[in-house]
Kinemage of the C-alpha trace (Angstrom):
@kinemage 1
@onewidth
@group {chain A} dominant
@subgroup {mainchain}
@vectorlist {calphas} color= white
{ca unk a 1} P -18.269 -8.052 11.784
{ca unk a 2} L -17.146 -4.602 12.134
{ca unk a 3} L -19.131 -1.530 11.804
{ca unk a 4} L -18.650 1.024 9.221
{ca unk a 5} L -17.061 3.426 11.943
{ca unk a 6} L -14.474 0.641 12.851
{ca unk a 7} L -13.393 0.209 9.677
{ca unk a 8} L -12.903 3.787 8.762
{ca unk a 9} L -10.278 3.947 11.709
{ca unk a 10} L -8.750 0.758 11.050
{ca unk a 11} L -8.370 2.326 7.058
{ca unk a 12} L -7.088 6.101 8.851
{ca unk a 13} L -4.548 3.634 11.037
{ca unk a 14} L -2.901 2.016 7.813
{ca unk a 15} L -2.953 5.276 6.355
{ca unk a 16} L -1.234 6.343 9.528
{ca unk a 17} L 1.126 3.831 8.815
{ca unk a 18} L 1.776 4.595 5.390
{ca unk a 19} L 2.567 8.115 5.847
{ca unk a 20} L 5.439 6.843 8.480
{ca unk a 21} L 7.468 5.173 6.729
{ca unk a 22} L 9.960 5.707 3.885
{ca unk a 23} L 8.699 8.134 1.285
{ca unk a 24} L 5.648 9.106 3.991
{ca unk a 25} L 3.228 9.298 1.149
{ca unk a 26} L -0.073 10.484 2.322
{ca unk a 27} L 1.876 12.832 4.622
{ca unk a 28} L 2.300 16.625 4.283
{ca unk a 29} L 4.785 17.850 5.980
{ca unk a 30} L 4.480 21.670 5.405
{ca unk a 31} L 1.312 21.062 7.536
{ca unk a 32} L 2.184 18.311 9.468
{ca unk a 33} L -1.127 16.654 8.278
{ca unk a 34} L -2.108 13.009 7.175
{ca unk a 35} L -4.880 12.001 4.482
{ca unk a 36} L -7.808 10.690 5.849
{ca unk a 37} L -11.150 9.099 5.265
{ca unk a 38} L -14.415 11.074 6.488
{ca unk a 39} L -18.145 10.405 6.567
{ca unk a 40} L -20.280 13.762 5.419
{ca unk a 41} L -23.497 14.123 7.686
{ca unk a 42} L -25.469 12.657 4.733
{ca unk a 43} L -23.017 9.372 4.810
{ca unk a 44} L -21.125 9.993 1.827
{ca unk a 45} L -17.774 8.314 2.312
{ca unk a 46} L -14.798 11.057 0.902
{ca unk a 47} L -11.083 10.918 1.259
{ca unk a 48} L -9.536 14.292 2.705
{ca unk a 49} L -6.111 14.273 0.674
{ca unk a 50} L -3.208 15.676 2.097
{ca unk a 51} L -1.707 18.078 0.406
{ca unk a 52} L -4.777 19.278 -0.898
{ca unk a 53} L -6.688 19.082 2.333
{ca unk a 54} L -9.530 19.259 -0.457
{ca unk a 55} L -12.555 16.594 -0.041
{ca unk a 56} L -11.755 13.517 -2.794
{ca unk a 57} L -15.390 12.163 -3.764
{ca unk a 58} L -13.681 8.300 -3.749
{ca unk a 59} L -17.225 6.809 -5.434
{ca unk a 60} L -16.339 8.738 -8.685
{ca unk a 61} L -14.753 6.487 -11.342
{ca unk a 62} L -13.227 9.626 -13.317
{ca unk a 63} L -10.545 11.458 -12.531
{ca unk a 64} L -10.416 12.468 -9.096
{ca unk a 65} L -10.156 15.936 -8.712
{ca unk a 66} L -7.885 17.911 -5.907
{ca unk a 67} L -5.929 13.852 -5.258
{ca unk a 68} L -2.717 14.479 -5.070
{ca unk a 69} L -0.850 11.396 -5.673
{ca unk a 70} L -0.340 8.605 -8.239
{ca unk a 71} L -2.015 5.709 -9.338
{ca unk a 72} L -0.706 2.984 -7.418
{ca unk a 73} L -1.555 5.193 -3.919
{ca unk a 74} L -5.336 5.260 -6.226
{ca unk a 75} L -5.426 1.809 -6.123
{ca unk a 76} L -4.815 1.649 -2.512
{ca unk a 77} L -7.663 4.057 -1.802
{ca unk a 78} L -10.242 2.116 -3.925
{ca unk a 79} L -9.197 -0.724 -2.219
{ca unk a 80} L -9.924 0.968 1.233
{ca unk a 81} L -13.057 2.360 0.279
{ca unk a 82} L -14.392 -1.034 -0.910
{ca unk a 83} L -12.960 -1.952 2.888
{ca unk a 84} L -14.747 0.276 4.435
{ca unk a 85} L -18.215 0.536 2.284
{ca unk a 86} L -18.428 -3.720 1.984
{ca unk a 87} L -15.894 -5.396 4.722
{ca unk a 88} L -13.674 -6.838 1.689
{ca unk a 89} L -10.046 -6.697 2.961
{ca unk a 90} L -7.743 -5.342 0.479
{ca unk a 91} L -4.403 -7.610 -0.639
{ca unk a 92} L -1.704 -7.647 1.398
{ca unk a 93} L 0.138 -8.945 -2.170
{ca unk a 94} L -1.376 -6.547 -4.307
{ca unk a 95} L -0.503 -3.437 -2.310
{ca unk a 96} L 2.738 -4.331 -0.425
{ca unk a 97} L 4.694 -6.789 -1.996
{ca unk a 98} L 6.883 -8.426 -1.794
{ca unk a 99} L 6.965 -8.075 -5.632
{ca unk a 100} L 9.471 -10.007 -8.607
{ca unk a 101} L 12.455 -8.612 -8.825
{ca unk a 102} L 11.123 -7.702 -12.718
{ca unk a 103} L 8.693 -5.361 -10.934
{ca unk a 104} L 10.415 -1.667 -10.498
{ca unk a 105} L 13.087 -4.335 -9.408
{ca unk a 106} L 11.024 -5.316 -6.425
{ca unk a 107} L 11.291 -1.912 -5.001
{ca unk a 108} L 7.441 -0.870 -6.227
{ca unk a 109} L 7.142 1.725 -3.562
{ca unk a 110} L 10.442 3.500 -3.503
{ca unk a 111} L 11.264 2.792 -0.061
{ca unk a 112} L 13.833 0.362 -0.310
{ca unk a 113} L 14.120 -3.561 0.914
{ca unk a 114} L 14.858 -2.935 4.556
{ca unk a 115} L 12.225 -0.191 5.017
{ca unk a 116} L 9.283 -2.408 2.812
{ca unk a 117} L 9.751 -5.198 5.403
{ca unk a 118} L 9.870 -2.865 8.735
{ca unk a 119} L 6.427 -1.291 7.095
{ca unk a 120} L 4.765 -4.638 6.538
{ca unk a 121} L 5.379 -5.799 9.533
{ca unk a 122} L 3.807 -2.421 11.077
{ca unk a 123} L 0.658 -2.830 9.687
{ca unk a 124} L 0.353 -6.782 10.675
{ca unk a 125} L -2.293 -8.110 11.756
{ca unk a 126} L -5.023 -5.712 10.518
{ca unk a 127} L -8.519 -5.950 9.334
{ca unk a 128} L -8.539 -4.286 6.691
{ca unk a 129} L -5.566 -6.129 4.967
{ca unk a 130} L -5.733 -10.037 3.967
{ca unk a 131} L -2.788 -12.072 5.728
{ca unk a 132} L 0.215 -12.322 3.488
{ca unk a 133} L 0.310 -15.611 1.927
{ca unk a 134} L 3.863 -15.459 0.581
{ca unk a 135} L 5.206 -13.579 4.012
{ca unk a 136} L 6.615 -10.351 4.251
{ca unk a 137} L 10.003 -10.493 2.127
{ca unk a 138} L 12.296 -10.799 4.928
{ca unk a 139} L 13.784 -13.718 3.689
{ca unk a 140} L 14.294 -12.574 0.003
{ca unk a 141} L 17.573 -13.381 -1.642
{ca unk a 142} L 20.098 -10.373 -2.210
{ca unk a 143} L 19.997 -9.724 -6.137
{ca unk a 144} L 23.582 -8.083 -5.834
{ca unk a 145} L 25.303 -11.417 -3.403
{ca unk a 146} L 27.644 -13.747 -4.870
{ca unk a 147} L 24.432 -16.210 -5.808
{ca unk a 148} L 24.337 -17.065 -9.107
{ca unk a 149} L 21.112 -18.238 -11.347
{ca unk a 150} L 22.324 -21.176 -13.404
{ca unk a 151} L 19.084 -22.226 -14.793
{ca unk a 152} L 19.119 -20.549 -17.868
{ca unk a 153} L 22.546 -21.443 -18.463
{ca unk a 154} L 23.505 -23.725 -21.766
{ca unk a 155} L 26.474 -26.534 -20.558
{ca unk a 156} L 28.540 -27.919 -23.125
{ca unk a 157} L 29.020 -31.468 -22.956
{ca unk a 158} L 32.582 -32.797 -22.923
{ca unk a 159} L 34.404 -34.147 -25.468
């Protein structure tokens, strides 16, 4: 089992990652600086956010003052901090996709099909992630091609 320290770097690293790729969230570029997490000297786990470079307090359930993003990034931090403060891998599904076409039509993060799949395969394997179960969505049919979904189609019998 990892230590703590591990997986605080292996939660910086997909950070890291995150702030790479398409819409680089967790990335200011102003100060050319990534979010992080941190230990205090007393062992109280915070998240240093970006854009604020303010301290987040990540055990707080409120509102979390000086985080500067939205909730799904939230999620994703909660889900690292439980990494990092139990060994519980956050999921792959959950947080990455791929997603239903129904869902911000599949497209949750903004970044676009092609860049989605080059980012999930960037942060495979890791620790802190569970193995996608459903792959990465490199094989995922093109909603715009010349397929057509017949099922829901009404035939008319001949006469």
């Amino acid at each position: 089992m990892m230590t703590k320290e591990e997986r605080i770097k292996d939660a910086n690293y997909l950070i890291l990652q995150i702030s790479m790729f398409g819409r680089r969230f967790f990335y200011y570029p102003r100060e050319n600086r990534v979010a992080r997490f941190e230990v205090t000297l007393d062992g109280k786990l915070w998240f240093r956010d970006d854009y604020t470079d303010r301290r987040v307090y990540v055990a707080y359930k409120g509102h979390w003052r000086y985080f500067s993003h939205g909730g799904t990034m939230r999620r994703l931090v909660e889900g690292l901090t439980k990494w990092i403060r139990t060994g519980e891998p956050i999921n792959f599904e959950a947080h990455f996709g791929p997603w239903p076409h129904w869902v911000c039509e599949g497209d949750l993060w903004g970044y676009g099909h092609e860049t989605m799949v080059t980012f999930r395969r960037s942060i495979l394997p890791r620790k802190c992630v569970t193995a996608p179960v459903a792959g990465i969505g490199d094989n995922r049919r093109d909603p715009d091609s010349q397929h057509t979904d017949h099922s829901m189609e009404v035939y008319e019998e001949p006469a």
